[in-house]
C-alpha positions as a Python dict, from the first residue, in 0.01 Angstrom:
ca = {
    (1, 'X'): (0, 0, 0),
    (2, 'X'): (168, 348, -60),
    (3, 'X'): (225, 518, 260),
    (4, 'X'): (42, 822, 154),
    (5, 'X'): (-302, 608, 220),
    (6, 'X'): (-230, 544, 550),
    (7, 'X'): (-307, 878, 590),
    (8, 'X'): (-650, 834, 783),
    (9, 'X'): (-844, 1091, 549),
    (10, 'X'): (-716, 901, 253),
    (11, 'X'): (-833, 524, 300),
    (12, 'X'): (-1121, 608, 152),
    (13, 'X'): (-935, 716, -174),
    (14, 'X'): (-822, 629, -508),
    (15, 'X'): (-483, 682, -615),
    (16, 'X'): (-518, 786, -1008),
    (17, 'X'): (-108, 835, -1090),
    (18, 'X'): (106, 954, -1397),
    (19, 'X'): (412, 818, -1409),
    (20, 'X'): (727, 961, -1592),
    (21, 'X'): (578, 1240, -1801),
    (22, 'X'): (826, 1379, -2012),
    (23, 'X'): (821, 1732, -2124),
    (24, 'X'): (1036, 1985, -2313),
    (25, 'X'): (1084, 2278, -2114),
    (26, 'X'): (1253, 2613, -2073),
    (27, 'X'): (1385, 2580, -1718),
    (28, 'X'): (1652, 2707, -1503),
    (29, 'X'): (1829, 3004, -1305),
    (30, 'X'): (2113, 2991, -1548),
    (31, 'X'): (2171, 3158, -1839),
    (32, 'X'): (2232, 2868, -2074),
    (33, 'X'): (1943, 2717, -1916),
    (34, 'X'): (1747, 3037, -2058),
    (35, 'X'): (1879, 2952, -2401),
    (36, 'X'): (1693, 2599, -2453),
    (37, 'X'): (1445, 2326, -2326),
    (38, 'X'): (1553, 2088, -2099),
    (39, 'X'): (1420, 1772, -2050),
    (40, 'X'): (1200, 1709, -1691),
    (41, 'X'): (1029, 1418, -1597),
    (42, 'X'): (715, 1469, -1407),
    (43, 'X'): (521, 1261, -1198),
    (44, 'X'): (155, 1279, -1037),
    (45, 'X'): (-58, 1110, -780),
    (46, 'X'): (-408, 1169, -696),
    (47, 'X'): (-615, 1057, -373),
    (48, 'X'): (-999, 1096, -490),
    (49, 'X'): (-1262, 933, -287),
    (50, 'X'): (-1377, 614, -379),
    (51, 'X'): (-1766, 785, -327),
    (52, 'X'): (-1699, 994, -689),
    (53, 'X'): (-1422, 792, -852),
    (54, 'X'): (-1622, 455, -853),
    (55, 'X'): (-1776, 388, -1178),
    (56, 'X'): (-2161, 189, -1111),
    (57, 'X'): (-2119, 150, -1558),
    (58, 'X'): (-1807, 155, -1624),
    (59, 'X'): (-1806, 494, -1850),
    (60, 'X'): (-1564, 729, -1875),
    (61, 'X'): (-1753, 1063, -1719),
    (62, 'X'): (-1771, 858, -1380),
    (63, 'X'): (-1412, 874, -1274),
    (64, 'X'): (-1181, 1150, -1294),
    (65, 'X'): (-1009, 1119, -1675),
    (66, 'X'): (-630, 1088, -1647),
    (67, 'X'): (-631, 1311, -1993),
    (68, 'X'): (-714, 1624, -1703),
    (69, 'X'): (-344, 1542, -1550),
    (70, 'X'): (-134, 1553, -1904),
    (71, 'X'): (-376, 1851, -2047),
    (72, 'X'): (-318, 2054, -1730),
    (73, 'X'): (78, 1947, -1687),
    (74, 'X'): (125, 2089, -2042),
    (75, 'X'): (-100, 2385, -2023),
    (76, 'X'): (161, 2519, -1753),
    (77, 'X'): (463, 2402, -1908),
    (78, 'X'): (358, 2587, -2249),
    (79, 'X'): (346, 2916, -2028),
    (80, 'X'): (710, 3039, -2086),
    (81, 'X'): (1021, 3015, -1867),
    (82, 'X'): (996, 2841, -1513),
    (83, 'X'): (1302, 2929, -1341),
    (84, 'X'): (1282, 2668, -1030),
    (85, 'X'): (1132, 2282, -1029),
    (86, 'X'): (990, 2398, -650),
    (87, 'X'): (791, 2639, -853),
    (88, 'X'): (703, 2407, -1139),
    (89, 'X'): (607, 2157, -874),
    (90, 'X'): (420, 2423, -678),
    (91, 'X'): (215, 2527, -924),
    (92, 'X'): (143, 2153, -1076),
    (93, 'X'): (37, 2062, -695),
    (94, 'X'): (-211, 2379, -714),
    (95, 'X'): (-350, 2301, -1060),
    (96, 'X'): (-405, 1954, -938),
    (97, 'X'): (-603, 2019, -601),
    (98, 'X'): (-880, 2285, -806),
    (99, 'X'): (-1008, 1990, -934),
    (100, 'X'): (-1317, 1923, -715),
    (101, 'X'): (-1256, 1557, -714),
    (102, 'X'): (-875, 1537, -612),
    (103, 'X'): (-852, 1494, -183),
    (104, 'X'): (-485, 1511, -198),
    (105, 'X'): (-182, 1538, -439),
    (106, 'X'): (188, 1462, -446),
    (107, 'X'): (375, 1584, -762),
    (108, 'X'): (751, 1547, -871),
    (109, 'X'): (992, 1646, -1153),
    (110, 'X'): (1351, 1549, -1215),
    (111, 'X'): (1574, 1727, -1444),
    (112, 'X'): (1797, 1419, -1572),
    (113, 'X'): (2069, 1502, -1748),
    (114, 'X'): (2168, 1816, -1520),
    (115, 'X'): (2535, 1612, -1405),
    (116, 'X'): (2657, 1315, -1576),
    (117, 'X'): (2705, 1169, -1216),
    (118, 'X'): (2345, 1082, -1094),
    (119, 'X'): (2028, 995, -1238),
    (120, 'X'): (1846, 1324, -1189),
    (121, 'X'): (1780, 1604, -972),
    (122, 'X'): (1425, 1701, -881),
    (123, 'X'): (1192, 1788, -598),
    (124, 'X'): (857, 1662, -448),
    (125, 'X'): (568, 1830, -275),
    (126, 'X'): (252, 1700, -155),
    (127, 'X'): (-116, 1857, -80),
    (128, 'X'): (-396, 1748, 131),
    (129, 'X'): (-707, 1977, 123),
    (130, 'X'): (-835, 2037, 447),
}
């Protein structure tokens, strides 16, 4: 079980997830990061109630479509320069728990070919609604 649904307001939740979305993207602080897109991996988990995310006929409009999650991700990406992941992050988090269905959110991205050393560099953030 992920650890997030131990979370007592949670066990009563989905978890919908994207996994290793990869986008294009102008980000960084530095100025040859300003010059191109750089490649960031982005992933997504929602916690939506199992009361609005069952589906009673198995159609599409019962759950929440995981079409909302890529449309929205690339919606902000395509809004210009992002000069930190903690703001990309931030502002994926936010996007993600205005949907009227989503309980909770966690959201990463990983820049991975920042050093030739490690895998990637990224950050995480997670959002309950209260």
């Amino acid at each position: 079980m992920q650890t997030s649904l131990l979370h007592p307001s949670l066990q009563d939740c989905r978890r919908l997830f994207l996994r290793n979305y990869e986008v294009w993207i102008n980000i960084g602080v530095h100025d040859f990061e300003k010059k191109g897109e750089q490649r960031v991996v982005i992933n997504v988990d929602l916690y939506v109630p199992l009361a609005v995310s069952t589906p009673r006929e198995d159609e599409l409009h019962e759950v929440l479509d995981y079409d909302f999650i890529r449309r929205t991700i690339a919606e902000r990406v395509s809004k210009g320069h992002i000069h930190l992941q903690e703001t990309l992050c931030d502002d994926v988090l936010a996007l993600m728990l205005a949907h009227p269905n989503v309980r909770a959110a966690r959201v990463s991205t990983e820049k991975p070919d920042v050093y030739p050393d490690c895998d990637a560099v990224g950050c995480e953030v997670f959002g309950l609604k209260p």
